[in-house]
C-alpha positions as CSV (number, residue, x, y, z in Angstrom):
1,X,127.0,121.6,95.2
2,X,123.4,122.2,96.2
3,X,122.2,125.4,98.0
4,X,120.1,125.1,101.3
5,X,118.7,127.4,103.9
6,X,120.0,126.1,107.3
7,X,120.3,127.7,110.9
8,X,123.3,130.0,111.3
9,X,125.5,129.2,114.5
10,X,125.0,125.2,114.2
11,X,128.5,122.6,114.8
12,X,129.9,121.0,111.8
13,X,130.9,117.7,113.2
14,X,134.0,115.4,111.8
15,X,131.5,112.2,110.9
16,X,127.7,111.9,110.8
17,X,127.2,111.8,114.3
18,X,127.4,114.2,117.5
19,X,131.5,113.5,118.0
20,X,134.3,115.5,117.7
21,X,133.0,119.4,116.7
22,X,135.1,120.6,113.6
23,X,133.8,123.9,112.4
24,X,130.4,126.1,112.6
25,X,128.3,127.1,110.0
26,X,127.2,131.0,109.9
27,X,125.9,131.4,106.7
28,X,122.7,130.7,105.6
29,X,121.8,129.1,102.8
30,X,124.5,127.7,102.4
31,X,126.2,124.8,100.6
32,X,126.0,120.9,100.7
33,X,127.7,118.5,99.2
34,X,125.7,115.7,99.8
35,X,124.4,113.8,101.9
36,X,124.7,110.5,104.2
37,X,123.4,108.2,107.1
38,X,124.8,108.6,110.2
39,X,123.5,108.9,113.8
40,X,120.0,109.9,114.9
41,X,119.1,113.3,115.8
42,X,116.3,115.7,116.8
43,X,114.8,116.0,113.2
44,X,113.4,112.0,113.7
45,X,115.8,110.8,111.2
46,X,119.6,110.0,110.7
47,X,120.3,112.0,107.8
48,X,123.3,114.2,107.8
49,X,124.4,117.2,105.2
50,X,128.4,117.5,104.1
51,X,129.9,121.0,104.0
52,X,132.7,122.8,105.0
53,X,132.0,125.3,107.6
54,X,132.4,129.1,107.7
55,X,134.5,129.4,110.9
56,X,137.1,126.0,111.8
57,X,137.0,125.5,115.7
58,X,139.1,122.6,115.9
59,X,140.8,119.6,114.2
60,X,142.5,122.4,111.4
61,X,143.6,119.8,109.1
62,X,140.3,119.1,108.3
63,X,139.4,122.8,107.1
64,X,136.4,122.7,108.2
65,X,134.3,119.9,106.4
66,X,132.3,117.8,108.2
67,X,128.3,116.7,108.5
68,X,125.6,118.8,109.6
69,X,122.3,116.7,110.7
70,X,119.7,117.5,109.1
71,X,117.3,119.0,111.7
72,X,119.5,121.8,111.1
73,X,118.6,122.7,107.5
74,X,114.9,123.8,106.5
75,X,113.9,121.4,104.6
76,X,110.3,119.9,104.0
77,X,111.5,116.2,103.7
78,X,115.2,114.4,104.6
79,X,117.3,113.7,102.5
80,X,116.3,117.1,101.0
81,X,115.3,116.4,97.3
82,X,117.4,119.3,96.2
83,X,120.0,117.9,97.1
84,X,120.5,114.6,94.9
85,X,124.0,113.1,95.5
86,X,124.4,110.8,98.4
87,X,128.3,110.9,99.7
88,X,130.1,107.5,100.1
């Protein structure tokens, strides 16, 4: 797991893309997994973080995990280098 900071109160979603909601993440930093390619977002890129979220909001079977694009994390560069593994 790798450490980031990342804006509090942003959707976890159930795949890299803006679909179904799953969970939100209040904490920051907080903890990735890793990371994927998914749908394009705000941050000019399609890069998208996995992590379980701090507060499930639907789709309970899921606990929470999801992706989080990566305009939502403070990072200088996407994928962020910290974070090295690259989910499959």
């Amino acid at each position: 797991m790798f450490q980031c900071p990342n804006r509090p109160g942003v959707a976890v979603y159930a795949e890299a893309g803006f679909g179904a909601k799953v969970a939100v993440l209040e904490t920051d930093p907080s903890w990735f997994i890793c990371w994927t390619r998914g749908e394009p977002h705000s941050g000019g890129n399609d890069v998208w973080y996995y992590t379980q979220g701090d507060r499930v909001t639907a789709m309970p079977g899921l606990y929470g995990w999801g992706y989080v694009p990566a305009s939502d994390l403070r990072a200088d560069r996407a994928p962020d280098p910290a974070i090295t593994r690259r989910c499959r």
